[in-house]
C-alpha beads as a LAMMPS data file, in Angstrom:
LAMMPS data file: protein, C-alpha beads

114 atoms
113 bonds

1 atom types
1 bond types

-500.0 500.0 xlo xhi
-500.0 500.0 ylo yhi
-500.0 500.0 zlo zhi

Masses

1 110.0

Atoms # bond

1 1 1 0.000 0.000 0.000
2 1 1 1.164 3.306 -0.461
3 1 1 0.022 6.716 1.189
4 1 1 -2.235 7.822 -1.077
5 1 1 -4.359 4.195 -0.692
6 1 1 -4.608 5.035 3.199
7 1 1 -6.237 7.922 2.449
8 1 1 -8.584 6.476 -0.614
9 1 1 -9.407 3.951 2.601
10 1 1 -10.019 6.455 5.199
11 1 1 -12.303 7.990 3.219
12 1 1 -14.485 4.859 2.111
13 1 1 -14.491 3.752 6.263
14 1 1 -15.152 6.999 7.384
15 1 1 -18.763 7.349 7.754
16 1 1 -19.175 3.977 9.238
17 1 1 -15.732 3.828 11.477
18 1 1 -14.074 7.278 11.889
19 1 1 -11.816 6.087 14.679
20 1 1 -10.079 3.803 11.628
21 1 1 -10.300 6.532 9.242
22 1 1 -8.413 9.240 11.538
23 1 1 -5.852 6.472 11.947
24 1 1 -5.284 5.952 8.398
25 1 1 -5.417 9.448 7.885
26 1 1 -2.844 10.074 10.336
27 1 1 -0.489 7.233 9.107
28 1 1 -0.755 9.092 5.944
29 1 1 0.763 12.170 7.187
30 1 1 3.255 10.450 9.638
31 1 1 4.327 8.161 6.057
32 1 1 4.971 11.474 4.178
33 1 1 7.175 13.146 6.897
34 1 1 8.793 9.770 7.325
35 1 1 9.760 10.252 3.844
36 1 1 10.923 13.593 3.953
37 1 1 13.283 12.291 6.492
38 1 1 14.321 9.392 4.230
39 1 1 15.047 12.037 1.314
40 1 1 17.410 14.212 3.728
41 1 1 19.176 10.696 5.154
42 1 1 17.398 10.267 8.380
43 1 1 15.312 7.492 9.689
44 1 1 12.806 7.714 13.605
45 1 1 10.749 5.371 15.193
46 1 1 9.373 9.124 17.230
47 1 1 6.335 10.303 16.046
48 1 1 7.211 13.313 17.500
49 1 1 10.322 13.446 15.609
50 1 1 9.065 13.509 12.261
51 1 1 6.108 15.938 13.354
52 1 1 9.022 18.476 14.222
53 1 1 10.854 17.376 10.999
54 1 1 8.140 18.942 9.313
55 1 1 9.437 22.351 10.147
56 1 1 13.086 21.380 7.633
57 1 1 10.651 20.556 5.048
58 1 1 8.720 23.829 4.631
59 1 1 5.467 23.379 6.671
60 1 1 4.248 26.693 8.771
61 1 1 4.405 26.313 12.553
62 1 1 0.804 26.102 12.345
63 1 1 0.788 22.982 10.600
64 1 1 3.433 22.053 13.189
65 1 1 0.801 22.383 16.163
66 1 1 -1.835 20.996 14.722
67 1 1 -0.378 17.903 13.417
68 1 1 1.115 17.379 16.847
69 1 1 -2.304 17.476 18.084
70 1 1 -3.331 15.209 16.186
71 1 1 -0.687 12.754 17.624
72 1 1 -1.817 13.471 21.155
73 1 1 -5.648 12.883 20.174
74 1 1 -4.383 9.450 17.952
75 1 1 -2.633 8.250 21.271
76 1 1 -5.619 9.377 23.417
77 1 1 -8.023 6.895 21.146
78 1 1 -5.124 4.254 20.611
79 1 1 -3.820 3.858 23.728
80 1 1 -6.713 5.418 26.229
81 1 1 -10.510 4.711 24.739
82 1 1 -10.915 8.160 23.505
83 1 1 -13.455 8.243 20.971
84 1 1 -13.093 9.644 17.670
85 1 1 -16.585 10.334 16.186
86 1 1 -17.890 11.277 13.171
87 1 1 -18.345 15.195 14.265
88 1 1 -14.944 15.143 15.879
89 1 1 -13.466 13.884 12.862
90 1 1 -15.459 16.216 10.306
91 1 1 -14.235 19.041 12.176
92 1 1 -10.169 18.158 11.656
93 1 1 -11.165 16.728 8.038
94 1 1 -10.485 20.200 6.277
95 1 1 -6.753 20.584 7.663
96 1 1 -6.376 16.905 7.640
97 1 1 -6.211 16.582 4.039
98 1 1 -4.759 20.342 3.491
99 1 1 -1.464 19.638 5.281
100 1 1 -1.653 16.017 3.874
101 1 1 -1.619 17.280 0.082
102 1 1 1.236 19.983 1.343
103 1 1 3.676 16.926 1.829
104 1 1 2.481 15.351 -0.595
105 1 1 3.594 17.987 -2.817
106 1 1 7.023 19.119 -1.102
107 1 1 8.135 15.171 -1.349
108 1 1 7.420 14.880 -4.955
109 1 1 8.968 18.374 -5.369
110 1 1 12.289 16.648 -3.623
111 1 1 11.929 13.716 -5.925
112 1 1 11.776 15.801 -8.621
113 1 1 14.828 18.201 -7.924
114 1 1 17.493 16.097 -9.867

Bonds

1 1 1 2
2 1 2 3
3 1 3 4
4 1 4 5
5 1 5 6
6 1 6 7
7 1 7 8
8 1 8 9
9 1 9 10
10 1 10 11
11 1 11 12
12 1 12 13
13 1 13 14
14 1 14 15
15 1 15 16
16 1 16 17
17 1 17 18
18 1 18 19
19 1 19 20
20 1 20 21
21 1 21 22
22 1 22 23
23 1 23 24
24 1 24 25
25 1 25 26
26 1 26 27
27 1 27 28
28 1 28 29
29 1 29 30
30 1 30 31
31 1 31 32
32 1 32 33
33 1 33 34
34 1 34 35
35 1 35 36
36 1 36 37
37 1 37 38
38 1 38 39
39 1 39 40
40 1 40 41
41 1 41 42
42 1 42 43
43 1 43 44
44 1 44 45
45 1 45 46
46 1 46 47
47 1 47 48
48 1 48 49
49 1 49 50
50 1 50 51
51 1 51 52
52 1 52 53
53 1 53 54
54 1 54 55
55 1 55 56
56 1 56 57
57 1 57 58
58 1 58 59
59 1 59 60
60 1 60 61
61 1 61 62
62 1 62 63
63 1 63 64
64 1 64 65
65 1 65 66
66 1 66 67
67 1 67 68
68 1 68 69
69 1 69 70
70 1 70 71
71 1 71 72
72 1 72 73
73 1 73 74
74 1 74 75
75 1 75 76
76 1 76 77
77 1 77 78
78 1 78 79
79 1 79 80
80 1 80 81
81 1 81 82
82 1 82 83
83 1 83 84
84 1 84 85
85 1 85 86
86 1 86 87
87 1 87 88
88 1 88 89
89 1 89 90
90 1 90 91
91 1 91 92
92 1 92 93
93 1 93 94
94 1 94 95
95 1 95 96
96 1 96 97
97 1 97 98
98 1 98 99
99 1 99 100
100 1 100 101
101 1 101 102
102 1 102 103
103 1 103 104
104 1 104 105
105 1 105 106
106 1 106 107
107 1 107 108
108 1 108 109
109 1 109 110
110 1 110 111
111 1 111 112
112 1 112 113
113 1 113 114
């Protein structure tokens, strides 16, 4: 699978299971920045580590916050019960998938610099 299949998943599941579809969302993101730190010779196991690496590849500090949120709320639900509804998940859908198709595009961008 590849990133862009978690996120054609996510958003057949997420009517019916939004708790799976923020996780596949999230893995998304997390895959890209992973990426990025491929690209620039570095590998982490942190999530918090790539969130931050983020910053190196061009992402605003707004971005920054908000994807780290979205860590804290994915190990909330993953590791604590807290429930990811369909309203909770509508309301981060909008940045979701705007700072998704911002890596998207700085990692193809790298790719493509040779």
């Amino acid at each position: 699978y590849n990133m862009t299949d978690l996120f054609i998943i996510a958003e057949r599941v997420k009517d019916f299971s939004p708790k799976v579809a923020f996780e596949l969302y999230y893995d998304g993101i997390r895959g890209l920045l992973e990426a990025g730190m491929f690209i620039y010779g570095y590998k982490t196991w942190s999530h918090e580590a790539a969130i931050s690496f983020g910053k190196i590849l061009g992402l605003k500090d707004k971005d920054i916050l908000f994807l780290d949120n979205l860590r804290k709320l994915r190990n909330e639900s993953k590791y604590y019960g807290r429930k990811i509804n369909k309203e909770l998940l509508e309301g981060l859908y909008k940045d979701i998938v705007k700072v998704y198709n911002e890596l998207k595009d700085i990692i193809l961008k790298l790719l493509n610099r040779d």
